[in-house]
C-alpha positions in Angstrom: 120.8 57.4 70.1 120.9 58.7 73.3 118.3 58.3 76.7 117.9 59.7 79.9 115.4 58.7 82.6 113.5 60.9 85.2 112.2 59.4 87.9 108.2 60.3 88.4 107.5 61.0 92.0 103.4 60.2 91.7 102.3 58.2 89.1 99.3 60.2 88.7 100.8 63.2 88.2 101.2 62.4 84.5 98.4 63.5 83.5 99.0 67.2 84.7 102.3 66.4 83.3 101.2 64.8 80.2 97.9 67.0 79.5 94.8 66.0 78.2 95.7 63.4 75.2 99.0 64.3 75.8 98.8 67.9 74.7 102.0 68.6 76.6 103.6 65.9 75.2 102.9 67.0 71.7 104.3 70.6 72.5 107.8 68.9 73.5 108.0 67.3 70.6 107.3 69.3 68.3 109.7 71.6 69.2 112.6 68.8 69.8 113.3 66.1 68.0 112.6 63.3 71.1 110.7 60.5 71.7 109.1 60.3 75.2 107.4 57.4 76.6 106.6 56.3 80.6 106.6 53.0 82.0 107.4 51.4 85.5 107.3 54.7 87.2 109.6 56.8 85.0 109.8 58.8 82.0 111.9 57.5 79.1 113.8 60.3 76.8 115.5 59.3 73.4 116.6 61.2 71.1 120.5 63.2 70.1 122.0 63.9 73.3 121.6 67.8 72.8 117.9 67.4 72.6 117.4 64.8 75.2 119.3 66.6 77.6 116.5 70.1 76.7 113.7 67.9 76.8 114.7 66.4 80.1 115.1 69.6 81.3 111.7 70.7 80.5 110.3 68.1 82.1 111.9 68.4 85.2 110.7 71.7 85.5 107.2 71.1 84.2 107.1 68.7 86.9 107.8 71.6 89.5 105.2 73.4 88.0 102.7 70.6 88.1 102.8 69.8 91.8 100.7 73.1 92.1 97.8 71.6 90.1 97.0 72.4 86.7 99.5 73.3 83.6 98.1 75.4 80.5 99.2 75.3 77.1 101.1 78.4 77.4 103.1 77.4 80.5 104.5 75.0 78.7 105.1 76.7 76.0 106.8 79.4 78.5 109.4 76.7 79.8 110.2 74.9 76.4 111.4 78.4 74.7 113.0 79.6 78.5 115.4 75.9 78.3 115.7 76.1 74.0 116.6 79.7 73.7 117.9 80.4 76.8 116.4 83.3 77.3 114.5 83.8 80.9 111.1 85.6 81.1 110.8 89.1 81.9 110.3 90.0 85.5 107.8 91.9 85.7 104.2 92.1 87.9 101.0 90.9 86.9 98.2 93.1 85.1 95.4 93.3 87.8 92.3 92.2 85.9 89.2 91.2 87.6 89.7 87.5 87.2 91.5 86.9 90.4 92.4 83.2 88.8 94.2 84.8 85.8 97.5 85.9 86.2 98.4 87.8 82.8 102.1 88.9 82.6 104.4 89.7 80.0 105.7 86.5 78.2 108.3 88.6 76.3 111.0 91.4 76.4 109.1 92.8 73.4 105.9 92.2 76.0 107.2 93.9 78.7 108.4 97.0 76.9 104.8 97.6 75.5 103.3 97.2 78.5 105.8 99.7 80.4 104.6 102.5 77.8 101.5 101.9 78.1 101.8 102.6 81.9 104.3 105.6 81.0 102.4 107.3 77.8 99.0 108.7 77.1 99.3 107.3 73.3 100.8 104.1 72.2 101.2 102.9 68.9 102.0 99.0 68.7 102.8 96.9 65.5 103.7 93.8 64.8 102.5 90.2 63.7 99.7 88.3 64.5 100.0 86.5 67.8 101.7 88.7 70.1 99.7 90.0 71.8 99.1 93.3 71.3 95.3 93.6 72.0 95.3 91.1 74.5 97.6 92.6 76.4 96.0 96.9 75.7 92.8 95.2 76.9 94.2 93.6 79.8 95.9 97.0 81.0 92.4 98.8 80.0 90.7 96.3 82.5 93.3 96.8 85.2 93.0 101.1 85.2 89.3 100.7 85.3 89.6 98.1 88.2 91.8 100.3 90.0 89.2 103.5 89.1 92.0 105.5 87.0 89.4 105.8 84.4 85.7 105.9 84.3 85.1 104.3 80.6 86.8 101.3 78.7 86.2 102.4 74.9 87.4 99.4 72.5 87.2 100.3 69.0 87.6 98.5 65.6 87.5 99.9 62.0 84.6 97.6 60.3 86.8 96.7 56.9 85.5 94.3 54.8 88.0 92.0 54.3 87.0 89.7 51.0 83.4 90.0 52.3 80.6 92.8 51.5 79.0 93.9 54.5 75.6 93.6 52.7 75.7 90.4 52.3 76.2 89.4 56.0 72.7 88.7 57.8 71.0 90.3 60.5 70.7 94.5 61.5 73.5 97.0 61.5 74.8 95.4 64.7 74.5 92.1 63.4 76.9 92.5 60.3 79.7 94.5 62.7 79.4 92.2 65.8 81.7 89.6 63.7 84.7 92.8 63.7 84.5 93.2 67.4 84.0 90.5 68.4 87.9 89.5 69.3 87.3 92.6 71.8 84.9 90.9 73.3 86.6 87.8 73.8 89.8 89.3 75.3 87.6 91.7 77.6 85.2 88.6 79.2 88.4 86.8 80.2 89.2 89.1 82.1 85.7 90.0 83.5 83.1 87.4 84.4 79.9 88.1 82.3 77.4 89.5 84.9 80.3 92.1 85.4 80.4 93.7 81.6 77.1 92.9 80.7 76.4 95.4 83.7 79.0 97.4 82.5 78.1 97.6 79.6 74.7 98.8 80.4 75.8 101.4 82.4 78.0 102.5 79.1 81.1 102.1 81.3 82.5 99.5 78.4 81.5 100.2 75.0 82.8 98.5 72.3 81.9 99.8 69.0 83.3 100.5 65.4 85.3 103.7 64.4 82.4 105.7 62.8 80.7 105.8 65.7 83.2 107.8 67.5 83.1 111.2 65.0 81.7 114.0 67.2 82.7 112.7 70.7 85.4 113.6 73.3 86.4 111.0 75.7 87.2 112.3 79.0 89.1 109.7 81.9 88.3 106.8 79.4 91.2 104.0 78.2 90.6 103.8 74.6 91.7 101.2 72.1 91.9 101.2 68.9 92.2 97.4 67.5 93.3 96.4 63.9 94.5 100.4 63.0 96.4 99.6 59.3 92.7 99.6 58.4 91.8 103.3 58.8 92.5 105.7 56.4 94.6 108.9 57.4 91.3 110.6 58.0 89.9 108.6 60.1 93.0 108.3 62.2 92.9 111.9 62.6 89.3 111.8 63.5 89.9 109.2 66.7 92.9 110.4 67.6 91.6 113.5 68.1 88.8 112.1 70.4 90.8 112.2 73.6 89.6 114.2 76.4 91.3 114.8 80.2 93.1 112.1 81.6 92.3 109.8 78.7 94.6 107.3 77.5 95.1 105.8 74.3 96.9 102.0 73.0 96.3 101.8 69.0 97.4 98.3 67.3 98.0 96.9 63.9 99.8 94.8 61.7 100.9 96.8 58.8 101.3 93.7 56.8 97.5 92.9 57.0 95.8 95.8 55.3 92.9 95.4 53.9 91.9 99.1 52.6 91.9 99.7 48.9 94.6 99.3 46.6 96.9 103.1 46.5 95.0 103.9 49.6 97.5 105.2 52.8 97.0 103.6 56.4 96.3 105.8 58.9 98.5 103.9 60.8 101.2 103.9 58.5 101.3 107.7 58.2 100.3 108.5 62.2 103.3 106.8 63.3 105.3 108.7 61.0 103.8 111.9 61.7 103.7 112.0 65.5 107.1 109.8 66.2 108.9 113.2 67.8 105.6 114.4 70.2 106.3 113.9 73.9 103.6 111.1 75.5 103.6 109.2 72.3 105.0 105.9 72.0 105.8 103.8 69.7 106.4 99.9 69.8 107.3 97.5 67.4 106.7 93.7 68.4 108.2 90.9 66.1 107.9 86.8 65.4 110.3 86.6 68.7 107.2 88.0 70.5 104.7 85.7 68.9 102.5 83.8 71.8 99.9 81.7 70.0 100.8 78.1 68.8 104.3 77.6 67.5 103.6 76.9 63.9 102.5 80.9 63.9 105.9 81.9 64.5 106.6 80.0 61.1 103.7 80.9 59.3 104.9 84.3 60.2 108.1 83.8 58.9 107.0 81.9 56.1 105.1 85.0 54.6 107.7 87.3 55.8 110.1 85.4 53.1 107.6 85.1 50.4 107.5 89.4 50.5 110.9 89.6 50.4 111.3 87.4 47.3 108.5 89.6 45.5 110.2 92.8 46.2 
């Protein structure tokens, strides 16, 4: 058994260090195999010398980051893969949202890349697994291009596929039973805007967030359009939006081909779009994968977990 000590400059720092019932705390050890405790002005490691000397390392610059106020979950989350994998975070520049407070960068390579063809492409297709990021990220960009008054209209779309539940049997009107599917739009969008700013938007139809069969008929001139949760539309209907794009319109479409919930024997649109357009010039396409996963750790292995149990089956 091995232990360092690190020497805590102000003993109420340690609860920025620490977090909230030690939320930080918990993050470091779950992804090393330590024991930390604090006493008499310093911070007690124990653990294999190989950990201890990762999870000191953390710490140390946790504590850098904590003399500026405030640490969130995924800042620490940020340092403990930077120090286990060795791998730095991408440089790149913040997405300009409206929320001055927020600053939303890339958190991964895979990250990065999607957001540079976004900026470069007037389509982009992104896959990949839950949790990294890749409406998050499509809305943040959507937010920054309207801020900066490259487009008139944020469009975010959804197809409204049942998933184990009939539509009919959800309460309320028609915008009742679909709220529920767009509702992670929504989400993404107001925090990145402050309320007042897309309900007005919203008003003036600058931001509309609707379901896919609302948009047969339309054309979309200087509008960002997204198109959230794609391996649910058919090929049809992938044709349909795709088709919807008017001058100086952009498009980010986003899916996890493992997740699709359309009938059994039924193609998705997704599936077959990024087949068919992979060779047209201003198309992109990105694949994001576990290393890219953002959200708590145990997605990455819940990820990977199901990943294994397809394999076996096929």
């Amino acid at each position: 058994m091995f232990e360092a000590t690190i020497a805590v400059e102000d003993p109420d720092s340690l609860l920025t260090l620490f977090g909230t019932g030690d939320q930080h705390l918990k993050q470091i050890r779950n992804a090393l195999p330590v024991s930390i405790s604090a006493r008499d002005g310093k911070i007690y490691v124990q653990g294999e010398k190989a950990s201890v000397d990762q999870a000191t390392e953390v710490i140390r610059q946790l504590q850098s980051l904590a003399r500026r106020g405030s640490l969130a979950e995924h800042e620490v989350d940020d340092v403990i893969c930077r120090v286990t994998t060795g791998v730095g975070l991408p440089e790149a520049p913040a997405i300009d949202v409206h929320q001055a407070s927020r600053a939303i960068r890339p958190r991964t390579k895979g990250q990065k890349t999607y957001i540079d063809a976004i900026r470069d492409n007037d389509v982009t297709f992104c896959i990949g697994p839950a949790g990294t990021g890749k409406t998050y990220l499509a809305v943040a960009m959507a937010v920054e291009a309207f801020k900066n008054d490259q487009v008139r209209k944020i469009v975010l779309v959804r197809p409204a596929v049942e998933a184990g539940e009939s539509l009919g049997f959800l309460p309320g009107d028609m915008y009742a039973k679909i709220n529920p599917y767009l509702r992670p739009l929504m989400d993404a969008l107001r925090e990145m805007m402050d309320h007042e700013h897309v309900k007005r938007a919203m008003e003036e139809d600058a931001i509309e967030v609707i379901p896919l069969g609302y948009m047969r008929g339309r054309t979309l001139n200087e509008a960002f359009i997204i198109l959230d949760e794609a391996q649910n539309t058919t090929t049809g209907q992938m044709q349909m939006f795709l088709t919807r794009m008017g001058h100086s319109s952009k498009i980010v479409v986003s899916g996890d081909v493992t997740q699709v919930d359309l009938p059994k024997h039924t193609r998705s649109g997704l599936a077959d779009a990024m087949t068919r357009l992979k060779n047209i010039e201003g198309v992109c396409q990105i694949t994001l994968g576990n290393a890219d996963i953002v959200r708590h750790r145990l997605v990455t292995e819940i990820v990977r977990a199901y990943d294994q149990g397809s394999k076996r089956r096929r």
